[in-house]
C-alpha positions in Angstrom: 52.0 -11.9 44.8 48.2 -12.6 44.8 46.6 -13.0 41.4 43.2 -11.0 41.8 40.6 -11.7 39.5 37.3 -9.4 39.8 34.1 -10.5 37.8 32.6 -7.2 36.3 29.3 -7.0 34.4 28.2 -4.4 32.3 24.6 -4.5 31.3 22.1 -2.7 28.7 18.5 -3.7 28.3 16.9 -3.5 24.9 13.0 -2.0 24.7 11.5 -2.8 21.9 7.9 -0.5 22.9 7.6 2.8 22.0 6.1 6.3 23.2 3.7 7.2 20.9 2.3 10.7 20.2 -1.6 11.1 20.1 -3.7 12.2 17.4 -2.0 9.0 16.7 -2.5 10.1 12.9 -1.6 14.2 12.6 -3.6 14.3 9.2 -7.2 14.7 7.7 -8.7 10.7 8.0 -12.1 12.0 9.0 -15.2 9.8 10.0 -12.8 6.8 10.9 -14.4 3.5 10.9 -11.9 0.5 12.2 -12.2 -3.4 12.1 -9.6 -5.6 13.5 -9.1 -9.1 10.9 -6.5 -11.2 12.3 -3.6 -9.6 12.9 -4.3 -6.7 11.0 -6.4 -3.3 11.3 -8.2 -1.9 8.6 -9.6 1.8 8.8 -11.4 3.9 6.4 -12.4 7.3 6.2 -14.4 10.2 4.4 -13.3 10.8 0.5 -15.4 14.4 -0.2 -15.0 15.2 -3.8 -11.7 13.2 -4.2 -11.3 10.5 -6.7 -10.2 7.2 -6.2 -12.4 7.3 -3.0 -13.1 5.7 0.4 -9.2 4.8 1.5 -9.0 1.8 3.0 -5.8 2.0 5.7 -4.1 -1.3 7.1 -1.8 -1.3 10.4 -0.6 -3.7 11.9 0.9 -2.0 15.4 -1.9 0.7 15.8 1.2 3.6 15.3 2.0 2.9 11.9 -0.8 3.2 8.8 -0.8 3.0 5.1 -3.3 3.4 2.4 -3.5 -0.2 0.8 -6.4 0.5 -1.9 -9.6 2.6 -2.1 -13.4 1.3 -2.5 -14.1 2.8 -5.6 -12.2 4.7 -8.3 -15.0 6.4 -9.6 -18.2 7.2 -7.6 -20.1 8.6 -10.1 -19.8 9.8 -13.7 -21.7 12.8 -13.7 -21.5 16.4 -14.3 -20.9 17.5 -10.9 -17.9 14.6 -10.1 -16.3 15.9 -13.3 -16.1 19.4 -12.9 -18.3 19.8 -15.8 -20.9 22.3 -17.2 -20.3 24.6 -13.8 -21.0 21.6 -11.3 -18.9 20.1 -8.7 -19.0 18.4 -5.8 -17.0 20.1 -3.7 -18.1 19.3 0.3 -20.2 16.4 -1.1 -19.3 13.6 -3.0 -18.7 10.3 0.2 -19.2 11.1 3.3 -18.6 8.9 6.5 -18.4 5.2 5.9 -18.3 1.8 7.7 -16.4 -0.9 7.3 -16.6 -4.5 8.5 -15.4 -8.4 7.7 -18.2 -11.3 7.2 -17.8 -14.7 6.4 -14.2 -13.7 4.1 -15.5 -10.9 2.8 -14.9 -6.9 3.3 -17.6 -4.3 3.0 -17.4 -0.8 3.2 -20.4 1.7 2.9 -20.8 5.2 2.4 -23.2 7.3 1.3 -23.4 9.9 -1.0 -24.9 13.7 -1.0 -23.7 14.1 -5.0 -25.2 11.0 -6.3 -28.2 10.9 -3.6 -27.4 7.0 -2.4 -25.7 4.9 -0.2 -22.8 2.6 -1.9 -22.2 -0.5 -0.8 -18.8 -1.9 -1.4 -17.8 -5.5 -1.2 -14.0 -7.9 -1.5 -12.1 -10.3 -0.5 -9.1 -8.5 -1.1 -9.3 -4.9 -0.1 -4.7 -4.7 -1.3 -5.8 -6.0 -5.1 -9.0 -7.5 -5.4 -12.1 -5.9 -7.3 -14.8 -4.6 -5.4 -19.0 -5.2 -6.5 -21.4 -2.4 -5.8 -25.0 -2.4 -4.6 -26.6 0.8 -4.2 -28.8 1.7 -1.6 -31.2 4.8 -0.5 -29.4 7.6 1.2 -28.4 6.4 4.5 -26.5 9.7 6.7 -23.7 8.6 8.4 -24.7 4.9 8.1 -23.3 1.5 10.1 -23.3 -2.0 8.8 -24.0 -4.6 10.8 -24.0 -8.6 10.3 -25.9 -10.4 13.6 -25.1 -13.6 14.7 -28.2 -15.0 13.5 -27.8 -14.1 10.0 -29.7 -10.9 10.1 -28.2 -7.3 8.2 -28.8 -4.3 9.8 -27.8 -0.6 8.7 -28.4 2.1 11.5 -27.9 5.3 10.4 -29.7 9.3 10.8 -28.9 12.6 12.1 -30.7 13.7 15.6 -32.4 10.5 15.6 -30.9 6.9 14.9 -33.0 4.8 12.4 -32.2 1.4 11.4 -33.6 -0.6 8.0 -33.0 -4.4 7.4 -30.8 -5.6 4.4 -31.0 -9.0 2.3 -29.1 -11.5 4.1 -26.4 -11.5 1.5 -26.1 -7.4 1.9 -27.8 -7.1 -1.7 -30.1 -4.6 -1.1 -32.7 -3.6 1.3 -35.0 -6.6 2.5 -38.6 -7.1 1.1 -40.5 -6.6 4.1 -38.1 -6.5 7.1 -37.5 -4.5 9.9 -37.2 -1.1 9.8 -38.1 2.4 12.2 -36.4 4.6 14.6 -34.4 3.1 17.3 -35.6 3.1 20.6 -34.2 4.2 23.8 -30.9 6.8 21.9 -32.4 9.9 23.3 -29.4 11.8 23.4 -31.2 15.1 25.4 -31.5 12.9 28.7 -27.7 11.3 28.3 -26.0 14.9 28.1 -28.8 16.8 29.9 -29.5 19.9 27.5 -31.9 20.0 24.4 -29.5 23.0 22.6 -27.0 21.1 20.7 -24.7 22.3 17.6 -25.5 19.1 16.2 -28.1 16.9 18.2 -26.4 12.8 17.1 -24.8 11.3 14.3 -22.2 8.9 13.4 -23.7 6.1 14.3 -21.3 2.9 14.6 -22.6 -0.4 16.2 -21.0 -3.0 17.9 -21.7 -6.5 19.6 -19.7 -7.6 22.4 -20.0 -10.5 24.8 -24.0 -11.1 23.7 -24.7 -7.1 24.0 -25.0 -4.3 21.5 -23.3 -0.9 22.0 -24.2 2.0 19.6 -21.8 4.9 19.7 -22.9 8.4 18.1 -21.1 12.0 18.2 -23.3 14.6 19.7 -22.1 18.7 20.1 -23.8 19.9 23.2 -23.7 23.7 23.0 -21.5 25.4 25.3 -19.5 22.3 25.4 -16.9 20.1 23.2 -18.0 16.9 20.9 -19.0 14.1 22.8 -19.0 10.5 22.4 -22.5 9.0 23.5 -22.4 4.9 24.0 -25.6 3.2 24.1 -26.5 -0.4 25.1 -28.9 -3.1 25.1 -29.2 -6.9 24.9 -31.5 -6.6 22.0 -30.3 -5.3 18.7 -33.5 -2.7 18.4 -33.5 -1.9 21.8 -34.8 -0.6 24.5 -31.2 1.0 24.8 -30.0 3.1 27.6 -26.9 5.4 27.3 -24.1 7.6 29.0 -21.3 9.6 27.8 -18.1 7.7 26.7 -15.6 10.5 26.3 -15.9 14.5 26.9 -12.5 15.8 26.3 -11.6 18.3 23.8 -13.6 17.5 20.9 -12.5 13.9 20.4 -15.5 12.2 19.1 -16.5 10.0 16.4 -15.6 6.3 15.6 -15.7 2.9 16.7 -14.2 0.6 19.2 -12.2 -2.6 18.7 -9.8 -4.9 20.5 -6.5 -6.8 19.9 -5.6 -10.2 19.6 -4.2 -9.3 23.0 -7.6 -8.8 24.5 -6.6 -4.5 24.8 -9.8 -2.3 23.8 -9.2 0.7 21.8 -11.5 3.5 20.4 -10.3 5.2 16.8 -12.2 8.7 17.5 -11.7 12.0 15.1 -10.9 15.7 16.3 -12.0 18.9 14.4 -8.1 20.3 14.2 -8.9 23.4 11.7 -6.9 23.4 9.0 -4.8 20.2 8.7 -8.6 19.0 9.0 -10.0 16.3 11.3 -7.5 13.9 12.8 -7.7 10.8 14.3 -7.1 10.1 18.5 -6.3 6.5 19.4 -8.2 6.2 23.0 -7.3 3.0 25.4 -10.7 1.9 26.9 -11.8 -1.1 29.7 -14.6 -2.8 30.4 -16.3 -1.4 33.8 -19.9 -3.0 35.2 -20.8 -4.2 31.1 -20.0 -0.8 29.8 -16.6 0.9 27.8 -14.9 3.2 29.7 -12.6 5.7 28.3 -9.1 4.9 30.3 -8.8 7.7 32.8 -11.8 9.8 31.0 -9.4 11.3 28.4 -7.5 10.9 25.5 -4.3 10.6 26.5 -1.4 13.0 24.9 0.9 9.5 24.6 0.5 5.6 24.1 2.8 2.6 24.3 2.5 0.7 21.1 4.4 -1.6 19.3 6.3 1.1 16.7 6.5 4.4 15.9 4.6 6.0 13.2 5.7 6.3 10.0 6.9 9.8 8.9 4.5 11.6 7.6 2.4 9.5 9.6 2.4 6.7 6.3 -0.5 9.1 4.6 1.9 11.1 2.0 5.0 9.8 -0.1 7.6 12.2 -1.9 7.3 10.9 -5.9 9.9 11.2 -8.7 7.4 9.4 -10.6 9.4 6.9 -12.6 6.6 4.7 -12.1 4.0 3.8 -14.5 0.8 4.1 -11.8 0.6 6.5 -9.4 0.9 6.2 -5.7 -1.6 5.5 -3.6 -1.1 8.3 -1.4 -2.4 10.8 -4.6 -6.0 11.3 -5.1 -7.7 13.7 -8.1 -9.5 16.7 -7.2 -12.6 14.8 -8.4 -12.3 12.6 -11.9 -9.2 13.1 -13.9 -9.3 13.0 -17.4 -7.5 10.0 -18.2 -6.4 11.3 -21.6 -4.7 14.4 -20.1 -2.3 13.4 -17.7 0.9 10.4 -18.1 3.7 8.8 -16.6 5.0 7.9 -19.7 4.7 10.5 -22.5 7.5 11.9 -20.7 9.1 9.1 -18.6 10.1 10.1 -15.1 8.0 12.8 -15.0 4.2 13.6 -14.6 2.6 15.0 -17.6 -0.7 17.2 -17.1 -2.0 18.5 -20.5 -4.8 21.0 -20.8 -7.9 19.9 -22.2 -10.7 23.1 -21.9 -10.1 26.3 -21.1 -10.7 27.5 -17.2 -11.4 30.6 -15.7 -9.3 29.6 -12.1 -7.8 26.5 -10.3 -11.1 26.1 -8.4 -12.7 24.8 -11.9 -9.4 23.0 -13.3 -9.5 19.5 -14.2 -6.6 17.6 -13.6 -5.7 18.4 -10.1 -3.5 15.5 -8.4 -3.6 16.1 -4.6 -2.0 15.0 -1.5 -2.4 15.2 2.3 -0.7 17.9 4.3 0.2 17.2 8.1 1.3 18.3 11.4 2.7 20.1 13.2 5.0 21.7 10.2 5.0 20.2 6.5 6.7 21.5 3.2 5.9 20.6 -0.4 8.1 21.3 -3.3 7.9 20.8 -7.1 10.6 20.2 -9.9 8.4 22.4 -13.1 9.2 22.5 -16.5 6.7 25.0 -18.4 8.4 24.6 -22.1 5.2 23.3 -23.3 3.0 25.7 -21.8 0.4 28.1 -24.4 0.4 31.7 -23.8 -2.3 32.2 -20.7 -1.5 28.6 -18.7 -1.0 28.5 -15.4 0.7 25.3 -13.8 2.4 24.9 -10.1 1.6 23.7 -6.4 -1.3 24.7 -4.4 -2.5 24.6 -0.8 -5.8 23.4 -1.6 -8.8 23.9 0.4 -11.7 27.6 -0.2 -9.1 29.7 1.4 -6.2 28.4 -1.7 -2.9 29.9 -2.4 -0.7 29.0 -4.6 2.7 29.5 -6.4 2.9 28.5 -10.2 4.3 29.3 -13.5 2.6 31.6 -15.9 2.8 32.0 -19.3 2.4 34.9 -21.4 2.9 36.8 -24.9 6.0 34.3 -25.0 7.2 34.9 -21.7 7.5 33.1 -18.3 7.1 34.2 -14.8 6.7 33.1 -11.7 3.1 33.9 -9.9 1.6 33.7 -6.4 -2.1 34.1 -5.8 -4.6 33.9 -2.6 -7.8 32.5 -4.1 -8.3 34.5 -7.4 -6.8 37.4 -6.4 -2.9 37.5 -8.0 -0.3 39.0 -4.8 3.0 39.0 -7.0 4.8 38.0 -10.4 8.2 37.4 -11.1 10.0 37.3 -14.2 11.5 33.9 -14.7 14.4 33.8 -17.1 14.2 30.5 -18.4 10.7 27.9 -18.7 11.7 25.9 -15.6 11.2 25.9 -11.7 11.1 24.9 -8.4 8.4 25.6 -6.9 7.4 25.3 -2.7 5.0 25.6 -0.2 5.5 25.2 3.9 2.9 24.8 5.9 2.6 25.4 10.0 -0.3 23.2 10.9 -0.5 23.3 15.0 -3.6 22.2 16.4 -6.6 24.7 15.2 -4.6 27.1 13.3 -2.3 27.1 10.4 -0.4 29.6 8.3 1.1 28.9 4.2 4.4 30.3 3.2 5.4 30.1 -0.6 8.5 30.0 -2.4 10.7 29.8 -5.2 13.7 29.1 -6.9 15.5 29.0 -10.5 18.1 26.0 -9.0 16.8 24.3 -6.4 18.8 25.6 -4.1 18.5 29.0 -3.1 15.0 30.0 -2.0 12.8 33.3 -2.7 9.9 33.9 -0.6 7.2 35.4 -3.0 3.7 36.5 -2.3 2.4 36.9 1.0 1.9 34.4 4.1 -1.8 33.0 4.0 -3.5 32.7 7.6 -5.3 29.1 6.7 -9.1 28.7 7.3 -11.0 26.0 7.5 -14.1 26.1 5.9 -17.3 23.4 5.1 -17.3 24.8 1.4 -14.5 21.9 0.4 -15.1 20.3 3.9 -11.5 18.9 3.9 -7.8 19.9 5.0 -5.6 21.6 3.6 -4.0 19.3 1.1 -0.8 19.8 -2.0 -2.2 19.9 -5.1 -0.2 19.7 -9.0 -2.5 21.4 -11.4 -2.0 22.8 -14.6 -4.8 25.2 -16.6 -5.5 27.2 -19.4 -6.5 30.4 -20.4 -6.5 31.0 -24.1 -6.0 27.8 -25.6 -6.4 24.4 -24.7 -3.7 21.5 -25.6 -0.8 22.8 -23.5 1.2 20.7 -21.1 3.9 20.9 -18.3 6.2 18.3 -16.7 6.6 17.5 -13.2 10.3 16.2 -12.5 8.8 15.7 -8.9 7.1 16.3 -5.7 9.2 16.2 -2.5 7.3 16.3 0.8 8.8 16.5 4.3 8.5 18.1 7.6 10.8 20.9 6.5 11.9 22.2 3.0 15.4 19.4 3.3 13.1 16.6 4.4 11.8 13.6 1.7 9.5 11.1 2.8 9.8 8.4 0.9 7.3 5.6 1.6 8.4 2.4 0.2 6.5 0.5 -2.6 3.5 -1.8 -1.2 4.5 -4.1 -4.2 5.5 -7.7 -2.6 9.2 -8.8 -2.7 9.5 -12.3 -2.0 11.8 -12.8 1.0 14.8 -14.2 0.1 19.1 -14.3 0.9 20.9 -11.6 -1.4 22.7 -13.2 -4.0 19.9 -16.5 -3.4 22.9 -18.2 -0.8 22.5 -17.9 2.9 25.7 -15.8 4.4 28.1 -18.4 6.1 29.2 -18.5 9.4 31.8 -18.8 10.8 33.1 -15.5 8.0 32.4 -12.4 6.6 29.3 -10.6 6.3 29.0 -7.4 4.5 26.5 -4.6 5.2 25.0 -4.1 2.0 24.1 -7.4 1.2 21.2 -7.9 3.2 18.3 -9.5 2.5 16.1 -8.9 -0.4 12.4 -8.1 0.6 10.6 -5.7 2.0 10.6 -2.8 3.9 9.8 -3.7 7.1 10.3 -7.3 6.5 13.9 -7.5 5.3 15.0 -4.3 6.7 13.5 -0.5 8.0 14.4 2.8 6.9 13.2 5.7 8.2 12.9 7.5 4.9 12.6 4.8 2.6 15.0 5.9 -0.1 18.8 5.1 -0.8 20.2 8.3 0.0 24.1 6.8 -0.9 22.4 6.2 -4.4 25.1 3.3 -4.3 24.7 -0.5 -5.0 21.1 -1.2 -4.3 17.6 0.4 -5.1 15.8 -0.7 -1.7 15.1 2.4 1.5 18.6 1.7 2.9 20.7 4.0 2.4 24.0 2.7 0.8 27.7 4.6 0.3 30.4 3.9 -1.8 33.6 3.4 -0.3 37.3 2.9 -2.2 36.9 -1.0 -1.4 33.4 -1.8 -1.5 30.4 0.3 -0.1 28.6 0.5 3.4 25.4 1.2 4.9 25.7 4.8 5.9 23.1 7.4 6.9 21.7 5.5 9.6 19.0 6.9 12.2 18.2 4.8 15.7 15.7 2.6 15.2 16.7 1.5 11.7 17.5 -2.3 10.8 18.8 -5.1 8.3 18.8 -8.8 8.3 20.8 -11.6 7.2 19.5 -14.9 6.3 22.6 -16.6 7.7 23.8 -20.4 8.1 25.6 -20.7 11.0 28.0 -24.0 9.8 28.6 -25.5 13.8 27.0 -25.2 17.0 29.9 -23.3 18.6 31.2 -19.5 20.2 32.0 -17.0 18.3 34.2 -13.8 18.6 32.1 -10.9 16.7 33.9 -8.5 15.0 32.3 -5.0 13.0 33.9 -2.6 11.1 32.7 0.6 11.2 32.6 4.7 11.1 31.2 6.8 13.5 31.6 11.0 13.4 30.3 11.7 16.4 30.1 10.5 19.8 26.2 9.0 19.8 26.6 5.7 17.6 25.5 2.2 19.0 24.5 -1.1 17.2 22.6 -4.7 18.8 22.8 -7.7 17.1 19.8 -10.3 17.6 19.2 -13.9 16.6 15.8 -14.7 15.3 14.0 -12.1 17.5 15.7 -12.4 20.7 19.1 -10.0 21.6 22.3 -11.8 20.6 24.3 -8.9 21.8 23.8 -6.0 24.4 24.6 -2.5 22.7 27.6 -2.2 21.4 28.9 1.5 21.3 30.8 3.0 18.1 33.3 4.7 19.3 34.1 8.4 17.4 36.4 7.4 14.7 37.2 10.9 13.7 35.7 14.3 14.3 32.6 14.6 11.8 33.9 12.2 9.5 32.5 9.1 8.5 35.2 7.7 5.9 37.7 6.2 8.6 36.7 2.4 9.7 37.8 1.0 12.9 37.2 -2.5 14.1 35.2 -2.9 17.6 34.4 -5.8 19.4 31.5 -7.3 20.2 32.6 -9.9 22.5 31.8 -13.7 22.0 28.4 -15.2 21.3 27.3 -18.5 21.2 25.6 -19.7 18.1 23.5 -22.6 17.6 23.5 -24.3 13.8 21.7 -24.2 11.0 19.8 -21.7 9.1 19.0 -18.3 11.1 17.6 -14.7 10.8 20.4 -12.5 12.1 19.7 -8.4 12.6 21.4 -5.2 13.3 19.6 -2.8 14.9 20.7 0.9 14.9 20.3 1.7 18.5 22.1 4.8 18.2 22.2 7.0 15.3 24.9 8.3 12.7 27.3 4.7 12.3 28.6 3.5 8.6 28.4 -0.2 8.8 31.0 -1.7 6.3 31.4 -5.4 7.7 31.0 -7.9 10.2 32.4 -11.2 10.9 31.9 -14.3 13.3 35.5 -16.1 13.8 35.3 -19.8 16.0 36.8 -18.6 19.3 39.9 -19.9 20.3 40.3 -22.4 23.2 42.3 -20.6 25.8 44.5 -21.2 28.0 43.6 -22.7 31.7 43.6 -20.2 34.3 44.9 -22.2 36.8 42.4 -20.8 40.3 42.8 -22.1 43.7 40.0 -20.9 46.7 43.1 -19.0 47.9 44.1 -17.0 45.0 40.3 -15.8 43.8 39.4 -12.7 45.8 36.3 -10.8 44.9 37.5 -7.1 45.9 38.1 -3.5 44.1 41.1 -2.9 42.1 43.5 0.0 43.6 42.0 3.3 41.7 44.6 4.2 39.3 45.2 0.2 38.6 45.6 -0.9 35.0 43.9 -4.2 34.5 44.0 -7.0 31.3 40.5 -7.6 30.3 39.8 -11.5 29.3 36.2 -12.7 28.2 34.7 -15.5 30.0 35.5 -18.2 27.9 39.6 -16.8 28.9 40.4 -14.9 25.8 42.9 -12.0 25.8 40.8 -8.9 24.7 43.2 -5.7 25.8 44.0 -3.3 28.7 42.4 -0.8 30.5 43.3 2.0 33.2 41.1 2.5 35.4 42.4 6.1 36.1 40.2 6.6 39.5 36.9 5.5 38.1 35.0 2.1 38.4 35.7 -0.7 36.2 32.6 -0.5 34.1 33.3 2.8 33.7 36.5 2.3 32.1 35.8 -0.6 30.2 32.4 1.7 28.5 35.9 4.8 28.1 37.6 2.0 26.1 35.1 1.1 23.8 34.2 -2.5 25.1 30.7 -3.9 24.9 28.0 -3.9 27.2 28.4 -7.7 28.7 30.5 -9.9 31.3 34.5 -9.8 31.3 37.4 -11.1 33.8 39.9 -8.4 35.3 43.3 -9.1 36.4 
């Protein structure tokens, strides 16, 4: 009888892009201004009233953002950023700003309609160095700009663009320099009306290739906001212009490229009430001038990642930390004295200070961004130390406010809903304590707020009435979650915030990890060893997104470990567990000899969609290795599965597992030297390269000869039955 050997491959690619949504950023970051340094992207945006002010964001993929510090923590202390002696600053306070990198340094300016000036910001280290301050006249909507021949240049105005000369060193304005209205930005002849909503602003300025290219945003009426592009090959002009991109209001911002040599324009959309929302455009270089790709901004991008949840601008907070995050900003200044993380440890104190006639005057009021298309934010709220006449609770903040909050009065509690100042409903509540929620709907231009409350946590009462959301100029600013706390009768009361939970739906958390730096290092300080045993938990300390990625940043298994993964206890050890596609670890490993290796995992799967890849210092190790359904929704039976043999090169290595398919519990893995096999003795006569008969049961070898099982091929092909039997993705022998 004729031995027959048939070579079968089984193959799985590995894409490491992804399909990215625009707005690339489904959250109020108005009046972007973006400056690539290095690797990195740095973006900031318009504060209003908010204190600390002028965020400055950091990506390094374009998809995924966080807030890394702010310019200032205080603008100004004066009666209107206080909230004092009937002033605010509501709609005012920093408007749009501009930030760019000189000679080590970052500067970010923005101007003010509270304090009547434009601040001028400067660092080395926008993460946790101090920033100087010059101040400057008022400057609308102003651009910085460092020449190559040492000249400073800010070019700013509304209607028409103006430009005045700075000190060399950006100290102030220059004794005697250059300074008028810039010539050739006549915005009338580029869109062909003189009627506009508003004529040109937003000036942002540019040098590329030995030319200057001015952008502005200009609202012809009867049409959309338009991005105007000027250029010239002398800084103050003559400059001619054209329109850079007409579609559907996406206007506003700057351009910049990659180290890839890609161009990119971060522009702004008026979205109602989530706010204004930033669109990542794709651009080229056509006959000297930036072209929108295709004339639009495109519903989806290829980028590097995915953003984060939440789009990395809100964080849920069980504040057992001693600062604050810096997602939260204060509904203009706090009073230092009356709020703490620590009178009350794990839990935000706000304590009363003056008595307040509504929210809208209330001191105190910690906010955070909302965001699209759907968001919910919930409170933990313990009112024992409340007066007779306080109010404390979540708001949707914005003119158009509701909110749902706990009253006190005459001795008693109860739970209260009101739109604006006008009270819809009150509960009794039977003890002092809460949970309080909001949900928001936040589709493009329209937006509804649904409250709720409960005395557990877990059962849910709608109270009040849903809010149709506006968005209004009074505030100038989305919707955002606010924690506020204000009295009535007497002043010195306080309430206690166990936490703030914020997610897509009311079961979601997005936790955004800490921005603190964890030195990269082996768990346990000793590289794992291979050839052995490697188990799941310990990966690498460091983090997130350096020594592993979760996609909601807290340890859901509460087991073992305080990093984002998520960790369960089993009867003889603990796993990684709760695992979405996409998510990772890493293994600082020493691999002992140059040599193959059989691979081995152990692990859990429920249902039927689970799949792991192993790489090697960046580059796939494995192909996809499916996890077979151990049991039917269960996830405490473990199973071994093969991942075939790999060859491994010595010495000290960065091993991963990606989660390429979602729901597996990882316990352990282990590399084992494969054994030499047996000669399979082949002659030209006895190797035929043909199908098996259809119902044919096979042995499966790998190529280096080794024994791995049997499979029946029960009428299908052979990949087919090896994928039916739970072998990896990758080349075997049949016979």
């Amino acid at each position: 009888m004729k031995k027959i050997l048939c070579f079968v491959a089984v193959c799985a690619a590995s894409v490491l892009a992804a399909t990215v949504s625009n707005p690339i950023i489904w959250s109020d970051v108005p009046d972007v201004s973006t400056v690539r340094v290095g690797d990195s992207y740095y973006m900031v945006s318009t504060t209003m009233h908010l204190s600390p002010g002028v965020p400055v964001m950091k990506s390094s993929d374009l998809a995924s953002w966080r807030t890394v510090g702010y310019a200032y923590q205080t603008l100004a202390d004066n009666d209107n950023q206080n909230l004092n002696n009937g002033k605010n600053a509501y709609g005012k306070g920093s408007w749009a700003s501009s930030i760019r990198f000189h000679n080590g340094y970052f500067y970010v300016l923005t101007p003010s309609y509270t304090t009547g000036k434009t601040h001028l910001y400067k660092t080395a280290d926008v993460e946790s160095g101090t920033w100087s301050e010059v101040q400057l006249p008022f400057y609308h909507d102003p651009s910085l700009f460092f020449d190559d021949d040492g000249s400073v240049f800010v070019f700013y105005g509304s209607g028409e663009i103006s430009y005045v000369e700075l000190n060399g060193d950006a100290s102030g304005v220059k004794v005697g320099g250059r300074s008028g209205k810039l010539q050739g930005t006549n915005v009338n002849a580029v869109v062909g009306t003189d009627q506009f909503i508003v004529r040109q602003e937003g000036a942002q300025i540019f040098k590329v290739n030995g030319e200057y290219f001015l952008f502005t945003i200009s609202w012809p009426s009867g049409n959309c906001r338009t991005e105007i592009v000027y250029r010239s090959k002398n800084l103050l002009g003559e400059y001619s212009g054209r329109i850079f991109l007409q579609d559907n209001g996406v206007a506003q911002g700057g351009i910049f490229d990659t180290p890839e040599g890609n161009w990119y324009a971060m522009l702004f959309r008026d979205s109602g009430p989530v706010g204004r929302i930033p669109f990542l455009v794709p651009m080229k270089w056509q006959d000297g001038w930036p072209v929108a790709e295709n004339g639009k901004a495109p519903a989806t991008l290829t980028l590097p990642a995915e953003p984060l949840p939440g789009y990395g601008m809100v964080t849920s907070d069980d504040f057992e930390s001693e600062t604050l995050a810096l997602e939260w900003q204060w509904n203009h200044n706090p009073n230092s004295s009356h709020w703490s993380l620590t009178q009350n440890p794990g839990n935000l104190r706000l304590t009363t200070g003056r008595l307040d006639s509504s929210l809208y005057t209330a001191k105190n009021t910690l906010t955070m961004r909302s965001f699209g298309p759907k968001c919910s934010g919930r409170i933990a709220l313990n009112g024992e130390g409340m007066e007779n006449g306080d109010v404390a609770g979540l708001v949707a903040l914005q003119d158009s406010m509701g909110y749902v909050g706990i009253r006190k009065n005459a001795g008693t509690y109860s739970v209260v809903m009101y739109r604006g100042m006008r009270e819809v409903q009150s509960v009794p509540l039977s003890g002092n304590s809460a949970y309080l929620r909001i949900d928001l709907d936040l589709p493009l231009g329209s937006g509804t707020a649904t409250f709720y409350y409960s005395e557990n946590g877990e059962d849910w009462k709608p109270i009040g009435e849903k809010i149709n959301l506006a968005y209004t100029l009074g505030m100038f600013m989305g919707y955002r979650f606010g924690l506020f706390h204000y009295a009535t009768q007497k002043a010195g009361g306080h309430s206690d915030f166990d936490w703030f939970k914020i997610g897509k739906n009311e079961i979601d958390e997005i936790y955004l990890p800490s921005l603190r730096d964890i030195p990269r290092a082996p768990y346990g300080g000793l590289p794992a060893s291979i050839p052995g045993k490697i188990e799941a938990e310990n990966y690498d300390v460091g983090n997130a997104g350096e020594a592993y990625w979760d996609t909601d940043h807290r340890n859901e298994g509460g087991a073992y470990r305080q990093d984002g993964v998520d960790i369960v206890t089993l009867d003889s050890g603990f796993a990684v567990g709760y695992t979405l596609a996409g998510e990772w670890m890493e293994w600082t490993v020493n691999v002992l000899e140059s040599s193959v290796y059989d691979l081995q995992i152990v692990a859990a799967a429920g249902g039927e969609s689970g799949s792991v890849q192993f790489f090697l210092d960046g580059a796939p190790l494995t192909d996809t290795i499916p996890i077979l359904q151990t049991a039917e929704n269960s996830w405490d039976v473990y199973k071994k599965f093969s991942a075939g043999s790999v060859e491994l090169p010595a010495g000290e290595h960065i091993l991963r597992l990606w989660i390429t398919g979602a729901y597996v519990n990882v316990d352990w893995f282990q590399f084992a030297v494969a054994e030499e096999p047996d000669a399979i003795a082949l002659s030209p006569a006895s190797l035929q390269n043909r199908a098996f008969p259809k119902n044919a049961k096979v042995r499966v070898f790998s190529l280096t000869g080794k024994y791995l099982g049997e499979v029946h091929l029960n009428g299908v092909s052979a990949s087919e039955a090896l994928r039916s039997a739970g072998f990896a993705p990758g080349y075997y022998l049949l016979r």
